[in-house]
C-alpha positions in Angstrom: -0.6 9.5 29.1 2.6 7.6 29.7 3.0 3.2 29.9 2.7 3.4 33.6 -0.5 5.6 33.4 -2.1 3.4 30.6 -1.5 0.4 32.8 -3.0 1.5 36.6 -6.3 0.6 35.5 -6.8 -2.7 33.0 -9.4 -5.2 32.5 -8.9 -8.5 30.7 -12.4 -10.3 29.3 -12.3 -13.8 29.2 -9.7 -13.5 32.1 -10.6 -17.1 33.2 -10.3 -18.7 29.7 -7.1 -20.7 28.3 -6.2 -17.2 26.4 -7.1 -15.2 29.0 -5.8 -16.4 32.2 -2.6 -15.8 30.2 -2.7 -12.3 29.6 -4.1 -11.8 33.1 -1.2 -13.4 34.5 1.5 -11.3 32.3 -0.8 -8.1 32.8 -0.8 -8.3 36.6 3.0 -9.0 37.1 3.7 -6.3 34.6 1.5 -4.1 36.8 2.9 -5.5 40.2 6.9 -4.4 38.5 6.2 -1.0 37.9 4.0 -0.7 41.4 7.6 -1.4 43.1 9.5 0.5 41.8 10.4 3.6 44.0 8.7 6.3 41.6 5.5 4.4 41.1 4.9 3.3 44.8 1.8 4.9 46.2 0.0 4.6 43.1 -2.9 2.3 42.8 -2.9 -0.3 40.0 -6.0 -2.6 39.5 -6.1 -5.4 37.2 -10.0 -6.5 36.3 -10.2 -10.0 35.5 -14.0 -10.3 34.3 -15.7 -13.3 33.0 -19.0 -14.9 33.2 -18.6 -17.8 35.6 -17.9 -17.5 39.3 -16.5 -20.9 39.5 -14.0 -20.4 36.3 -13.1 -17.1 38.2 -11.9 -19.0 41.4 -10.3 -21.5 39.4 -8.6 -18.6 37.7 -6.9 -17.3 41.2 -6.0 -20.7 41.6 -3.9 -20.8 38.8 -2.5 -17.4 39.3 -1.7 -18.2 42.5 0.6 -21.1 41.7 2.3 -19.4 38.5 2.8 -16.3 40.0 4.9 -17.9 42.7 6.8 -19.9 39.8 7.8 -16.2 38.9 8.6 -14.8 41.8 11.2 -18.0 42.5 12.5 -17.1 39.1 12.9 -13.6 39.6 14.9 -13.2 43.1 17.7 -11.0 42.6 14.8 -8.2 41.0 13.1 -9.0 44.1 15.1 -8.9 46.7 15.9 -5.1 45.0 12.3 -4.1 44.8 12.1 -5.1 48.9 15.3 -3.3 49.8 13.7 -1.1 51.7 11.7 -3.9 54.0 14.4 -5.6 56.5 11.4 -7.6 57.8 11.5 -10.0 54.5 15.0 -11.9 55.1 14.6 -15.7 53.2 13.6 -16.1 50.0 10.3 -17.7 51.0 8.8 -14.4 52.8 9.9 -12.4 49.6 8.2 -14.7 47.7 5.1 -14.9 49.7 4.7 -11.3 49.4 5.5 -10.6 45.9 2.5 -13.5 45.3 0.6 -11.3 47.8 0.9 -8.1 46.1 0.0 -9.1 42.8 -2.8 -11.3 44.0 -3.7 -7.8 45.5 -3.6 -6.2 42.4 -6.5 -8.6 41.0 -10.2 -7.8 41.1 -12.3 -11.6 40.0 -15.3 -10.2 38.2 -18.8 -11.3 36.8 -19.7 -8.2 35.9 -18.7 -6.5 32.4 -19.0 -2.3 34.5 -16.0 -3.1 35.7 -14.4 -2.4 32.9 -16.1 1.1 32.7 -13.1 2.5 34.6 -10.4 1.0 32.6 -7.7 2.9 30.3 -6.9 -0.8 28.7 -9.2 -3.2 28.0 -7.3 -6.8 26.9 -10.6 -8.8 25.1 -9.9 -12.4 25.0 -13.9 -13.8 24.3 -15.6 -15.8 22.1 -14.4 -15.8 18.2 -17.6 -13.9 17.3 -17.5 -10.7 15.1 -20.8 -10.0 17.1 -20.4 -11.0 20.4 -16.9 -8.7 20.0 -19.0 -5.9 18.9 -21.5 -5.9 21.2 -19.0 -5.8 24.4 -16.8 -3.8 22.9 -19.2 -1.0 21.9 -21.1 -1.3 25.7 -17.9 -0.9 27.5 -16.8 2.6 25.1 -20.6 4.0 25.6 -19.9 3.4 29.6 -16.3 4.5 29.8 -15.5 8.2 30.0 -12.2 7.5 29.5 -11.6 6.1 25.9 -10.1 3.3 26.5 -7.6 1.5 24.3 -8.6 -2.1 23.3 -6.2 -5.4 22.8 -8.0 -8.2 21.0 -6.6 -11.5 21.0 -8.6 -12.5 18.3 -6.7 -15.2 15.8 -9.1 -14.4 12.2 -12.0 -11.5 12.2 -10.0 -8.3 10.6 -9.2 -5.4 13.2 -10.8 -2.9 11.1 -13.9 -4.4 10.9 -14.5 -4.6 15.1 -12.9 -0.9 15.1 -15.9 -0.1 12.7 -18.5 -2.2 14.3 -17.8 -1.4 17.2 -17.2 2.4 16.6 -14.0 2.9 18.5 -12.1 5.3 16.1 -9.3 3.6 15.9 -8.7 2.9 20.0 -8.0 -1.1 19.2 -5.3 -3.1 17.9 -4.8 -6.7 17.2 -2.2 -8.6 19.4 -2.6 -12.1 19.0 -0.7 -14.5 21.7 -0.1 -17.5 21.1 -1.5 -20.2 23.9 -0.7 -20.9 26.5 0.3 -17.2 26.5 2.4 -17.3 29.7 4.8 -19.4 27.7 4.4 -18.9 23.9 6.8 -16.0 23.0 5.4 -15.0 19.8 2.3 -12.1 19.6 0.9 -11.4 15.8 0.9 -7.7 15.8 -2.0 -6.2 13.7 -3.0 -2.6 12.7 -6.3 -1.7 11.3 -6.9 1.5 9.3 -7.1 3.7 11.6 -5.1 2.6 14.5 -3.6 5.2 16.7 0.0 5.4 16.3 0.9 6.1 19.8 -1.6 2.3 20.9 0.4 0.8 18.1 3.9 2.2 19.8 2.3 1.2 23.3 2.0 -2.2 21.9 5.7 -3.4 21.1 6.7 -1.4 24.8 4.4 -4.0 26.1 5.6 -6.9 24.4 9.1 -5.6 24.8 8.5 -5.9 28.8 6.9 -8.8 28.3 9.9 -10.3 26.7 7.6 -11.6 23.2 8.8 -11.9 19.5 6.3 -9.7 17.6 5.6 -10.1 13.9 3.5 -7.5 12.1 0.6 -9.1 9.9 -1.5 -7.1 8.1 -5.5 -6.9 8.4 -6.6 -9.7 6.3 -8.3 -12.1 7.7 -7.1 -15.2 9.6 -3.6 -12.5 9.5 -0.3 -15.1 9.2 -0.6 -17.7 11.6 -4.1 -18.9 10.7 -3.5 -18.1 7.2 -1.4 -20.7 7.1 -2.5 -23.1 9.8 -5.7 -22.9 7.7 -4.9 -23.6 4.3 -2.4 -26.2 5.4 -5.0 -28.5 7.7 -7.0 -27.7 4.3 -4.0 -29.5 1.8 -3.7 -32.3 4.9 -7.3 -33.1 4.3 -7.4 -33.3 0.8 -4.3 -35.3 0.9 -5.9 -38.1 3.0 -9.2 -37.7 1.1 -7.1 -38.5 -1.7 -5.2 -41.1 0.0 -8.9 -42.8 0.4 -9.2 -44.3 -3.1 -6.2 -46.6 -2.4 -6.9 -47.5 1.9 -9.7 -47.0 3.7 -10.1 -42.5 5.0 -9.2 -43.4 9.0 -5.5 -45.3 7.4 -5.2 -42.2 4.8 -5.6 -39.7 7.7 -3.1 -41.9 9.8 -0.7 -41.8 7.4 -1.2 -38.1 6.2 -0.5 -37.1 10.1 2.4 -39.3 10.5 3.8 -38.3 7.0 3.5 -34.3 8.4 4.9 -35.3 12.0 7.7 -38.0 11.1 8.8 -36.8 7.8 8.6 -33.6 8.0 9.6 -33.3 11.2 7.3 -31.5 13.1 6.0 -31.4 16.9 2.8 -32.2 15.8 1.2 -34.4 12.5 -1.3 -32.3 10.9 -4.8 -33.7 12.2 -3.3 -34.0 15.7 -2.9 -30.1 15.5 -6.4 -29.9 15.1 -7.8 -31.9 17.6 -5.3 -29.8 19.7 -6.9 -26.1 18.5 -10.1 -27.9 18.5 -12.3 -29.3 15.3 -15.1 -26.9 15.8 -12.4 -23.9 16.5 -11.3 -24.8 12.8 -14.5 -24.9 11.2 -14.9 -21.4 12.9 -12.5 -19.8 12.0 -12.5 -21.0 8.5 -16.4 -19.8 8.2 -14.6 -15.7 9.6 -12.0 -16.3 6.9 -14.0 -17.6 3.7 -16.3 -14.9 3.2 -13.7 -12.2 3.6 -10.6 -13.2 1.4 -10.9 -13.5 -2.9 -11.9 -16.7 -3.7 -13.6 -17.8 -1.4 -12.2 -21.3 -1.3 -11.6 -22.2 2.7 -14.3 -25.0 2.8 -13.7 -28.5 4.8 -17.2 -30.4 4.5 -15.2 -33.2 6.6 -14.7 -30.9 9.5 -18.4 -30.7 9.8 -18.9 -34.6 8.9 -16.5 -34.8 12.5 -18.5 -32.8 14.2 -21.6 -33.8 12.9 -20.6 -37.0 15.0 -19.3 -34.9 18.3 -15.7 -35.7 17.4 -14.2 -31.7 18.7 -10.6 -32.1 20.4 -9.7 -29.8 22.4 -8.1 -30.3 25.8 -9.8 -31.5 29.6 -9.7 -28.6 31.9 -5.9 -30.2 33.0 -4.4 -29.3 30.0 -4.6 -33.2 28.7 -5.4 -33.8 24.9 -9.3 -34.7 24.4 -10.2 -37.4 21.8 -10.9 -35.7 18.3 -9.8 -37.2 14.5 -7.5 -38.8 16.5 -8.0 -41.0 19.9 -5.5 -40.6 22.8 -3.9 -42.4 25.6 -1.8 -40.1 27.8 -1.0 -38.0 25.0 -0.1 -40.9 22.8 -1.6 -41.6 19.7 -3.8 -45.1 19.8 -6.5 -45.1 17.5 -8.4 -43.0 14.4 -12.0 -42.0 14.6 -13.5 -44.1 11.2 -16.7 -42.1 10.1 -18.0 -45.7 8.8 -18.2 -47.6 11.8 -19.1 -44.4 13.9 -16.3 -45.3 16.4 -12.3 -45.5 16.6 -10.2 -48.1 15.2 -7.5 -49.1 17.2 -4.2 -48.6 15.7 -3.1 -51.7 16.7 -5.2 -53.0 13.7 -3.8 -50.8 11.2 -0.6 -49.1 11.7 1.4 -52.2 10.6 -0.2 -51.7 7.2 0.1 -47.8 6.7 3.7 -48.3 7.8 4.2 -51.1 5.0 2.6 -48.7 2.4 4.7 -45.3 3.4 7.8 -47.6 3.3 11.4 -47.3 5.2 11.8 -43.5 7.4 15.2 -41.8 5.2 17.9 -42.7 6.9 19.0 -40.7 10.0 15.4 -38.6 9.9 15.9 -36.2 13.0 13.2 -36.5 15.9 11.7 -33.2 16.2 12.8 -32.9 19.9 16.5 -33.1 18.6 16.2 -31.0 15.7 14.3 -27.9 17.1 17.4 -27.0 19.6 19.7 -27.5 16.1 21.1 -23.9 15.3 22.3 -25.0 11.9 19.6 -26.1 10.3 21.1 -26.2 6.8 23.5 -28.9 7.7 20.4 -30.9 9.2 17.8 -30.6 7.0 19.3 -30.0 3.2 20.4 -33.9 3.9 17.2 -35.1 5.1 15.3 -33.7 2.0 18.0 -34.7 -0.3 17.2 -38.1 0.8 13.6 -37.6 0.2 13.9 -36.5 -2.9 16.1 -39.6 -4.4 13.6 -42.2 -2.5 10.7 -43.5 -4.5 8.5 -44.7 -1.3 5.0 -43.3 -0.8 6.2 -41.6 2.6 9.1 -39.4 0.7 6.4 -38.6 -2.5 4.4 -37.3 0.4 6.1 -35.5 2.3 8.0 -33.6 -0.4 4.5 -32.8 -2.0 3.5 -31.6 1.6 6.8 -29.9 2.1 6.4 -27.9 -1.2 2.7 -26.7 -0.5 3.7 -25.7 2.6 6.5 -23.4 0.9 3.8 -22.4 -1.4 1.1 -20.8 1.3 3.6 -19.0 3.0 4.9 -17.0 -0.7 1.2 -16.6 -1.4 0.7 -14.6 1.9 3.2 -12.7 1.0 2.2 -11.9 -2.7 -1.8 -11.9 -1.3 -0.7 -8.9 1.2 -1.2 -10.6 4.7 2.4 -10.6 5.4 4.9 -8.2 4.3 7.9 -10.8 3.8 8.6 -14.5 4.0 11.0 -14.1 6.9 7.8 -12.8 8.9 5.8 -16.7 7.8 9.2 -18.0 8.7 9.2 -16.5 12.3 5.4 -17.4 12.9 5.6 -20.6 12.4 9.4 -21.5 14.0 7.9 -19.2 17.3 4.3 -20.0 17.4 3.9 -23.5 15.8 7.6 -24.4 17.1 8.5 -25.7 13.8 12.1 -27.1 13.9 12.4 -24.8 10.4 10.8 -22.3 8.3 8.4 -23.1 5.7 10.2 -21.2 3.3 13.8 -22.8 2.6 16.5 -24.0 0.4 15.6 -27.6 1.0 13.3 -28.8 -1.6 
């Protein structure tokens, strides 16, 4: 079966979710290209968007509507060759409206999981559940003649083990985007033991047409991105639960964020990267990962003390930041959530102090804006950790320290098997964190 065959019949699950609606989105205008070209036309491609919830399906075509008219004005010159044959569509605006038409077209909204009995590829994009996977998974291959290969999105539970559980000899392959996956160009490519070679090959076409940066990460669990994400959100907690001895925990976890956004210069501090993935998103996927690596050491009992108290994150349905560890006013940072008080303290009422304590920003420290479209990053950042290094204030101990556990995760995923070389870490975390530099460096 060749790419074009593969892709005539597809169904996404989870279509109207944040991942979801993503791959949907790339799936259908993939599908809609090769539909125009001249030695595909006549041949019917159907794209199945299923999920459970007719409302989240119609706000789905909503937002396919608009972005797939963002592509078609970005796209005009491909268009305007794929319509050479229809005189009729003379301004940009009909060639637009049509293109949006014909992929719209292509889309089937769905509540009902048989309509992916039909499919050839089946994109699963559902709840972060080894047995919720396993139970859809194995229902559609019982009902599908065809043996269909599988795409899981999912960001922790081994490939292997849903291949297994799920009994689909080796029909399904891990290819993690990163959200939102319309824009995010990075996909974690992962193999169980018995993938098919020819679904793995199909794979990098796929993201190849999709224009994505793949990295290969072996089947352990939690795979690169969340194997460091994970044990780094792990270090940033201890570090403020350290920090508590001195200041009271909602100034250590201030500080802790500010020292992992400011100083070390990224685009987000540490406990405002969970509250963006979502507190209870963390806790599960550090409950897939413990039982399944040596050690068995991924535990954050004040994860569950946040939640314990509803503090989750995550974002409003608009794509704005919800309240989590940290509280929020049009994106902005304006408060911490104190366990003690069982409400947020203003930061109005402490950041004076935590500032005090961290002590003077090195000189010339990069904002992370700036220093992420840098393409010498040597000559950038070998003087800003210099500086760190020769400055005795809390904020340069801490971010070194931070800097250097950092370093050490990513060699230990390396010499634990999850990733096959540094430069892979690297790539994950420049691409799909959109770190201004690799954890790994000659810095420290």
């Amino acid at each position: 079966m060749t790419y074009e065959e593969r892709l005539q019949n597809v169904s996404v699950l989870g279509a109207a979710g944040k991942m979801g609606s993503g791959i949907i989105l790339l799936t259908a205008l993939e599908m809609a290209d090769l539909s125009l070209k001249p030695e595909h036309k006549g041949k019917t491609f159907v794209a199945n968007a299923i999920d459970v919830s007719h409302e989240a399906l119609a706000g789905l075509v909503k937002y396919l509507q608009t972005q797939v008219f963002k592509a078609a004005e970005k796209k005009m010159v491909q268009l305007r060759h794929f319509y050479s044959d229809r005189p009729e569509l003379i301004e940009n605006s009909h060639i637009v409206d049509e293109y949006v038409r014909h992929v719209l077209g292509l889309i089937r909204p769905s509540v009902r999981l048989e309509s992916a009995y039909d499919s050839l590829l089946v994109f699963e994009a559902i709840k972060e559940d080894p047995a919720v996977k396993n139970a859809v998974l194995s229902q559609i291959d019982r009902n599908n003649p065809n043996k269909p290969w599988y795409f899981t999105n999912t960001s922790s539970i081994p490939i292997s083990e849903l291949d297994e559980g799920a009994g689909l000899e080796g029909r399904i392959i891990g290819f993690h985007f990163y959200n939102p996956p319309a824009i995010q160009k990075l996909v974690e490519v992962i193999k169980g033991k018995h993938t098919l070679p020819e679904l793995g090959d199909f794979a990098l076409k796929y993201a190849k047409n999709m224009k994505k940066i793949t990295v290969p990460s072996n089947d352990i669990a939690g795979f690169i991105g969340n194997g460091h994400f994970m044990r780094d959100l792990l270090f940033g907690i201890s570090l403020a639960q350290r920090l508590s001895s001195e200041m009271p925990l909602h100034e250590a976890i201030f500080t802790v964020n500010k020292v992992t956004q400011d100083y070390l210069v990224r685009p987000m501090g540490i406990f405002q990267l969970m509250d963006y993935v979502g507190l209870d998103v963390c806790r599960y996927i550090l409950s897939v990962m413990n039982p399944r690596i040596a050690g068995g050491s991924l535990h954050a009992p004040l994860l569950e003390e946040f939640t314990a108290k509803g503090v989750k994150g995550g974002q409003h349905a608009d794509g704005s930041q919800k309240n989590g560890i940290l509280q929020y006013d049009k994106g902005k940072i304006t408060g911490v959530y104190c366990l003690t008080r069982d409400g947020y303290a203003h930061h109005n009422d402490f950041e004076e102090r935590c500032n005090q304590r961290l002590g003077a920003m090195p000189e010339g420290t990069p904002a992370w804006k700036n220093a992420v479209r840098v393409s010498d990053k040597d000559s950038l950042f070998k003087p800003h950790f210099e500086k760190m290094k020769n400055q005795d204030s809390l904020g340069a101990r801490l971010a070194v320290e931070y800097a250097s556990e950092s370093a050490r995760i990513a060699r230990q995923l390396v010499t634990d098997g999850v990733a096959n070389q540094v430069e892979d870490v690297n790539t994950v975390l420049l691409t799909g964190f959109f770190h201004a530099y690799g954890p790994v460096n000659e810095y420290l």
